[in-house]
N, C-alpha and C positions, 0 to 999 in steps of 0.2 A: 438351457437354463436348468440348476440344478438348484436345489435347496437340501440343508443340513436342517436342523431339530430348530432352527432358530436365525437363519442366513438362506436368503436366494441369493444366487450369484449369479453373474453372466458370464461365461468364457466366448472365446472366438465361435465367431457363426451365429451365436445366439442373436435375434434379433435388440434393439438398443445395445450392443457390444459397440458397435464403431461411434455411434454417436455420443456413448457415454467416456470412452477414451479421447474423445477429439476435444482440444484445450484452447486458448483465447491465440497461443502462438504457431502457427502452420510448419513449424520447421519441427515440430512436434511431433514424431509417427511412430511411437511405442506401442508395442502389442503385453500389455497383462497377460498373466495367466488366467488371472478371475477377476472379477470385477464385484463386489458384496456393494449391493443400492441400501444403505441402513438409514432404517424410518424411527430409531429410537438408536436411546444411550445402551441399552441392553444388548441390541444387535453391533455396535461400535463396538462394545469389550466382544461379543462374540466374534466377529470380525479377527479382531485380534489374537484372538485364543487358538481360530483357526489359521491363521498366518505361522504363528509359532508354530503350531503339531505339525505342517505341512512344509516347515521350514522358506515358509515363502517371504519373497522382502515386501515390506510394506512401505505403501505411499497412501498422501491423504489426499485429494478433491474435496477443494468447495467452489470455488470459481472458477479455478482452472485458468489465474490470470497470470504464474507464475513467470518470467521470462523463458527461464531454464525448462518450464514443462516439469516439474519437481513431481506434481502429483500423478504423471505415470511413470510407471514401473516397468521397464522390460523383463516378462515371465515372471514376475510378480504378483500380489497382490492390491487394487486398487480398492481402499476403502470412501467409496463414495457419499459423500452428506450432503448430496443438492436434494434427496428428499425431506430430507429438517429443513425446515423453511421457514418454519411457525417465528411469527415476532407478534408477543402480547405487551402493548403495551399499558402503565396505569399512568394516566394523566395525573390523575391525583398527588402518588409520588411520586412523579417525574420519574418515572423509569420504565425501561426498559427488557424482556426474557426475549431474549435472542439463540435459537438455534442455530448451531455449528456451520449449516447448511447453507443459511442464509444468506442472499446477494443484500450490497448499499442498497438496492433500492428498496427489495422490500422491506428493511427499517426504514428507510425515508419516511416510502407512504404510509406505514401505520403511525410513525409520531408526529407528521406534518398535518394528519385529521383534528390534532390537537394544538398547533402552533409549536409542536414540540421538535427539536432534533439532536442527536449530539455528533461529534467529532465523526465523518462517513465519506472521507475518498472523494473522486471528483469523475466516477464513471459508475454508474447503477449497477453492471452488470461483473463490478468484482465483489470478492466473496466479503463477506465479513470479518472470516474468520482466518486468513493469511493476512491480511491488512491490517486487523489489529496487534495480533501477535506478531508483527516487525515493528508496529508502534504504530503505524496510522496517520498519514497527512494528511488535513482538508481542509476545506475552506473555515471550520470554525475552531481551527485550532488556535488561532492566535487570541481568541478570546475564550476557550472553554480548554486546551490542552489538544494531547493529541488524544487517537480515538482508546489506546493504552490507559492513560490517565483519567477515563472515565468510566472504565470496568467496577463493579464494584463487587464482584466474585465472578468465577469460573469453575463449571463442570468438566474432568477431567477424566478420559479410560485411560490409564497408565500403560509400560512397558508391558505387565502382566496380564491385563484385561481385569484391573477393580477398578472403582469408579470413585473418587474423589472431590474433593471441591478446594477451592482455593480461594482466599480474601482476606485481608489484613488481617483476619482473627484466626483463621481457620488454614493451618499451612503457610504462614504468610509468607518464607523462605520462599514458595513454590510462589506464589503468587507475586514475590519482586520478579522471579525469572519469567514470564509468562506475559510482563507488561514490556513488549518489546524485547522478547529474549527469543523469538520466532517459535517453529514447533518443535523444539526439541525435547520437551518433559512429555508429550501424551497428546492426545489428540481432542481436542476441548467443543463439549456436543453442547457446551449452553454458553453462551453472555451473558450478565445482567451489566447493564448501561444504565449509567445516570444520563439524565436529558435537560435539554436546558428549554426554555422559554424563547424563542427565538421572530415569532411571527411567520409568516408565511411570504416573505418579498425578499428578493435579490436586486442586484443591478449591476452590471458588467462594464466596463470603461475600455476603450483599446484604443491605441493613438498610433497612427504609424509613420514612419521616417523612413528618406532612402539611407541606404549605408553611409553615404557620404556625410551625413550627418550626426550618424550610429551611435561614434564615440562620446560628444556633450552628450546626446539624448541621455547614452546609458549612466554619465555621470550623474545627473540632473537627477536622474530615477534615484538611481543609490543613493543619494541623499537626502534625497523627499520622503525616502521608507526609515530612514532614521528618526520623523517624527510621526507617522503615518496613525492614525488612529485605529485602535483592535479590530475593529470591525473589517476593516481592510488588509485585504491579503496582495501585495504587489506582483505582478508577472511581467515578465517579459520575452520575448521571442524572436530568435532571429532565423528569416527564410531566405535564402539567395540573395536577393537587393533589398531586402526592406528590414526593418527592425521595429517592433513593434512591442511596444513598456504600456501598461494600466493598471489596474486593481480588479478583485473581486469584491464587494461590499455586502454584508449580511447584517440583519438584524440592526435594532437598535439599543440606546440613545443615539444620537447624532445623525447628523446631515452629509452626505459625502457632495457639497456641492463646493464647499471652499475648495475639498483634494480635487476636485475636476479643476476648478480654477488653476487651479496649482499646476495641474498637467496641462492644460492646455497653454500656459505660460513658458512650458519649455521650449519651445517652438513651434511653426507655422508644418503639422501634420498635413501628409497628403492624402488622409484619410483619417476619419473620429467615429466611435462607433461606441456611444453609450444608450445601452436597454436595458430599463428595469421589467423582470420576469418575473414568476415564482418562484422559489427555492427552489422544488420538484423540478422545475425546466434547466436549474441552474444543472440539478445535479444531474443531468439525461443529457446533457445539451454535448457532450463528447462521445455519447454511444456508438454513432455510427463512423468516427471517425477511427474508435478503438474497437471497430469488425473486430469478427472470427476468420477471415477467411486467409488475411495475410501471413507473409514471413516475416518475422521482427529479428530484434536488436537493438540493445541500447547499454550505455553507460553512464555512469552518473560518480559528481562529487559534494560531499559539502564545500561550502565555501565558509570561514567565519569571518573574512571582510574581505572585499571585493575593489583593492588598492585598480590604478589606474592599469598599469603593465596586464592583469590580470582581465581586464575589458577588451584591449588590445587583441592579449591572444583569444578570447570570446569571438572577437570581429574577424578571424584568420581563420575563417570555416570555409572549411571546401563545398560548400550549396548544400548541408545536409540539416535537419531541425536540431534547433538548441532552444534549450528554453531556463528560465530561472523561476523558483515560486519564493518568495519570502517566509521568513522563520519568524522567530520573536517573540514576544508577547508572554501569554499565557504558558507555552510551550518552555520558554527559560528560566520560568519561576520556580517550577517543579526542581527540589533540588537533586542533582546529577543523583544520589547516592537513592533514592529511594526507587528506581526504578529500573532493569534490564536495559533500557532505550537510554544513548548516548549521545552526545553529540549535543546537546540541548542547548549551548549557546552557538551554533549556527545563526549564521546571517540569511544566504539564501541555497537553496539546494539546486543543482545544476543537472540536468539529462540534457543528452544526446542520444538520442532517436531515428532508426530508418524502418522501412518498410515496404516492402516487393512481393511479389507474387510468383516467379519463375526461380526455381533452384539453382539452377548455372551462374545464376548471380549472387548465390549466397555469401563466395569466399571475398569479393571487389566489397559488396555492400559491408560485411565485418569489417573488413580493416579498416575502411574508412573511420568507422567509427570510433575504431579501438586508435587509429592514430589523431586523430583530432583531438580524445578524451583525454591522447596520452600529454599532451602540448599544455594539456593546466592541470598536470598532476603535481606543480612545484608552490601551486594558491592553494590545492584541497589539503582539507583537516577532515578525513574521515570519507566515511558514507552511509546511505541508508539501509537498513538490512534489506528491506523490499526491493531496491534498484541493484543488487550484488549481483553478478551474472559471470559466474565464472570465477570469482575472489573468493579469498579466505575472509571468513569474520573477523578477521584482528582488522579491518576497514570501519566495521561496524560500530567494533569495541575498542576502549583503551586496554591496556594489559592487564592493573588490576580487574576492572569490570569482566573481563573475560576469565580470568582465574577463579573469581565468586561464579562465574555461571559454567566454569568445568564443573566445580566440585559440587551443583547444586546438578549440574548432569550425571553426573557418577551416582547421586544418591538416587537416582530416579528413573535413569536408561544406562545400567550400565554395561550393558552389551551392546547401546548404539542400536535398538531397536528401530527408532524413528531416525534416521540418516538421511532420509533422502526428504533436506529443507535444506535450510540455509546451514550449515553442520555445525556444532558446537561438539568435539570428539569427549569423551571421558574421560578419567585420568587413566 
C-alpha cells in the first residue's frame, strides 16, 4: 500500500487488494493497477487527478453489482467509494444526504427509523449510486417514481477532478443527464433523496400454477395490473414446470385484500404464499439469493404491452429463470422530456437470468440465455440501462434522447474519461 499527499492506494499483493477488486459477478477477475479506498469528495477528485497524470483508465466501485463488472479496470485505476457510506437522514424534511458509497440498505435502515423511504432496488447490498444513475426500480416506484426521479441534487468530481453540484437550479443540463443517464458526466460522491412517509409493513402475495395452465394464468395477471392499485407492484416468474404471478404491496391508504381476492379467483393454485413482513425484510429477503459467489448472466427487455403471441413465446423457455416486474404509475407521469431515463411508458420489464459456479460452463449457460432473450426481441420497445450487458445504449435511449445526452457528454467528458459504464461516446 502506497499513499500520495492525499490518496492511499492498494495495488496487487497489498493486503484488501483481492477483496476489494472482487465484485457481485464471479466471471469477474480483473487485476487493477491501483485500487484508491476514498473516504471523501476530496480524495474522489484526487483520485482522478491521479489517474490522468498516470495516464491510467478509470473505473468507479460502489456496489460492484454491475453485470459486465464495469467497475474493475484491467491495469487501471479503481476508484473505490464503499468507504462513503454515511446516509444522514432529516425526518423533518423528509430527506435524505446520501454518499456515493452507499449500499440500498444502508439508506433503508436510516429512513425506516423514521417510517421514511424512497425509490431503493429490491437487494440491500447494491450500490446506490449505479442504481440510481440508470434510473432506479423498486418496489415504490409505482407510487413515488423511480429512485432518479427523487434526487433532489447531486455532488459531482468531473472529467478534471473539480467538484460540482447538480439540481434543477444549479447545472440543471447536467442534472437531466445524471437522472438516468448512467455514469457518464463524473463520478457523484453525494445524493440528496427526497423520502416519502411510507410506514414500516410490507406484504408479499405469490400464487403458483403448473405450466399447463401458464398461459390463462398469465393473461389474467396482465389484465388485473391494468387496474392494480399504486401501492402494488405485480410480478411474475417462470421456473421449469411452474409459473408463478403476485404483487408486492407497500404502504398505504388501502387494503390489498380485494387484489388477493382477485388473484386467488384466477384459479385453483398449487400453492399461495402471502406474508406480511417489514419493509426492512422486504428489502433483504433476495440477499442471499443475489451471493457473491456465483457466475452470472442475464438479459432483459421492456415490454410496452404484453399481446397474447408475446406470453406464448414467455411460456417457450428452455428451464431457465424469467421473470416480469410491473411499470406504471407514478413512474409514467414523469413526462419523457424531463429526464435522462426513457422508456417511461413501459408496461412490464422482463429478465432472463442464470447462474453456475464452474467456468466450463460458461459458453452452454450464455447462449442459452442470449437465445431465449433473442425469441421476444420482436414484443420489446427498449431496455433498461442497468440490465444492458453487452448492447449499445441506443436500447436504453430513443435517438433524439441520445443525441441531447452526446452533446451534454461532450460538454462534460470529452475525452471519454469515464468509458468504462454503460458508454454514452462524445461527439
Amino acid at each position: 500500500m502506497t499513499a500520495t499527499d492525499t490518496l492511499t492506494l492498494l495495488h496487487p499483493g497489498d493486503t484488501g487488494y483481492d477483496e476489494a477488486r472482487t465484485v457481485w459477478n464471479a466471471m469477474v477477475d480483473r487485476r487493477p493497477a491501483a485500487i484508491a479506498r476514498c473516504r471523501s469528495t476530496a480524495e474522489v477528485a484526487a483520485a482522478v487527478r491521479y489517474a490522468l497524470a498516470n495516464e491510467l483508465e478509470i473505473a468507479v466501485r460502489c456496489g460492484g453489482h454491475n453485470i459486465a463488472g464495469l467497475a474493475v479496470p484491467e491495469g487501471g485505476l479503481m476508484i473505490d467509494l464503499t468507504p462513503m457510506a454515511e446516509v444522514d437522514v432529516d425526518p423533518d424534511a423528509k430527506v435524505a444526504r446520501v454518499q456515493g458509497g452507499a449500499l440500498l440498505g444502508e439508506l433503508d435502515r436510516a429512513a425506516q427509523k423514521y417510517g421514511l423511504a424512497t425509490t431503493a432496488g429490491n437487494v440491500s447490498h447494491t450500490g446506490v449510486g449505479g442504481l440510481t444513475l440508470g434510473g432506479g426500480m423498486g418496489w415504490l416506484a409505482r407510487q413515488y417514481g423511480l429512485a432518479c426521479d427523487n434526487v433532489l441534487s447531486y455532488e459531482l468530481v468531473t472529467a478534471d477532478g473539480d467538484v460540482v453540484t447538480a439540481s434543477a437550479t444549479d447545472n440543471p443540463q447536467l442534472f437531466w443527464g445524471l437522472r438516468g443517464g448512467g455514469g457518464n458526466f463524473g463520478i457523484v460522491t453525494e445524493f440528496v433523496f427526497r423520502l416519502h412517509q411510507i410506514g414500516t409493513r410490507a406484504l408479499v402475495a405469490d400464487f403458483t400454477y403448473p405450466t399447463a395452465e401458464a398461459f390463462e394464468i398469465l393473461q389474467a395477471w396482465r389484465d388485473l395490473n391494468a387496474t392494480a392499485p399504486r401501492q402494488a407492484t405485480f410480478t411474475a416468474s417462470i421456473n421449469g414446470d411452474r409459473v408463478t404471478v403476485g404483487f408486492v404491496w407497500v404502504g398505504a391508504p388501502g387494503n390489498p385484500d380485494a387484489l388477493l381476492d382477485a388473484f386467488r379467483a384466477m384459479g385453483n393454485a398449487t400453492s399461495e404464499s402471502v406474508e406480511e413482513m417489514s419493509y426492512l425484510t422486504l428489502q433483504t429477503r433476495d440477499d442471499n439469493v443475489q451471493g457473491h459467489r456465483f457466475r452470472r448472466y442475464w438479459k432483459g427487455h421492456y415490454f410496452k404491452s404484453l399481446p397474447d403471441e408475446a406470453i406464448r413465446a414467455l411460456l417457450r423457455n428452455p428451464g431457465i429463470g424469467a421473470s416480469l416486474q410491473a411499470y406504471g404509475g407514478a413512474i409514467s407521469e414523469v413526462p419523457d422530456e424531463d429526464a435522462a431515463f426513457s422508456h417511461r411508458d413501459t408496461l412490464f420489464e422482463f429478465v432472463t437470468a442464470t447462474r453456475w459456479e464452474d467456468a466450463k460452463d460458461d459458453d452452454e449457460r450464455i447462449a442459452t440465455i442470449r437465445a431465449y432473450a433473442a425469441t421476444l426481441d420482436q414484443y420489446a420497445g427498449g431496455a433498461y440501462l442497468n440490465t444492458l450487458n453487452g448492447e449499445t445504449v441506443n436500447r436504453a435511449f430513443p435517438p433524439a434522447k441520445l443525441a441531447r445526452l452526446t452533446t451534454l457528454k461532450t460538454i462534460w467528458d470529452q475525452a471519454n474519461i469515464f468509458h468504462l459504464n454503460q458508454n454514452i461516446k462524445p461527439a
